[in-house]
C-alpha angles and dihedrals in degrees: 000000000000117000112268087239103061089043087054087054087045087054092049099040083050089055098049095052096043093049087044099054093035083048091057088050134251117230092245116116094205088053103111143194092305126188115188103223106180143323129209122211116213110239092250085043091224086125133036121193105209111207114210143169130212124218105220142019134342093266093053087052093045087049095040088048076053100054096042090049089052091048093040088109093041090053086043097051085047093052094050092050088052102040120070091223122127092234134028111236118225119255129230116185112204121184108246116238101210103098093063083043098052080045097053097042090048089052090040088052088043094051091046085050078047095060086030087061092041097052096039087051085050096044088049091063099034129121139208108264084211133017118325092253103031084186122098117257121194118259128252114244126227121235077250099057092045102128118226124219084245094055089057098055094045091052088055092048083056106058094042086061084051092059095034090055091041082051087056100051097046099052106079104212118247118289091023121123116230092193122097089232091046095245122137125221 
């Protein structure tokens, strides 16, 4: 296992050759509009996997992955006269998805401005299915209900009468049965 450094300046040194030589043309008509877009080294450097894009439609990018299959051993021959490895790793060029996916995640954001711009039209023109507040307010008191200090205390007075009586009828007096046969327990 090779330090990761050292992988990370392979892989580079590998993209700088390859755009380089690409960028100076191969005689091959199918080749397209390429951009190189990355390339991973594995950590013994035996393999590297070249990114790349394509510019136009899905038959340039078929014919452009053809011609870079069929001057794979031309780019590698190049790589390993311009790298100071022992050994040349193999290349693999894989068509980068990231184009289809930039494209996907901007029509997926302008549909949610879509729906933003939907919701915030319907909430403008709402209206409240109840009242505008649902929740209880207090009330507001009359010059009539207003309640006295007095009034306070004699409520209190009372309530007070009211246990006091329900004490009283509860309480059989001595000697009284509480029970409906007039036994006592």
């Amino acid at each position: 296992m090779v330090d990761a450094q050292r992988a990370r300046k392979m892989a580079d040194r590998i993209h700088e050759i390859i755009a380089r030589r690409l960028e100076r043309g191969i005689k091959d008509p199918r080749l397209g509009f390429v951009t190189i877009t990355d390339v991973k080294v594995t950590g013994d450097l035996q393999h590297a996997s070249v990114f790349y894009t394509v510019y136009g439609t899905d038959d340039e990018r078929r014919d452009t992955g053809a011609a870079l299959k069929s001057a794979t051993g031309m780019l590698r021959s190049e790589v390993g006269k311009n790298i100071t490895a022992r050994l040349t790793p193999s290349l693999e060029f894989i068509l980068d998805a990231l184009p289809e996916n930039a494209a996907s995640i901007d029509r997926l954001l302008q549909e949610a401005r879509q729906r933003d711009h939907e919701s915030q039209t319907m909430a403008s023109s709402a209206e409240y299915a109840g009242d505008a507040d649902p929740y209880v307010k207090p009330r507001d008191l009359d010059a009539d209900d207003d309640l006295d200090a007095d009034d306070d205390l004699d409520a209190d007075d009372d309530l007070d009468d009211d246990l006091a009586m329900d004490d009283e009828l509860e309480a059989p007096a001595a000697g009284e049965s509480t029970e409906p046969d007039g036994s006592t327990r």
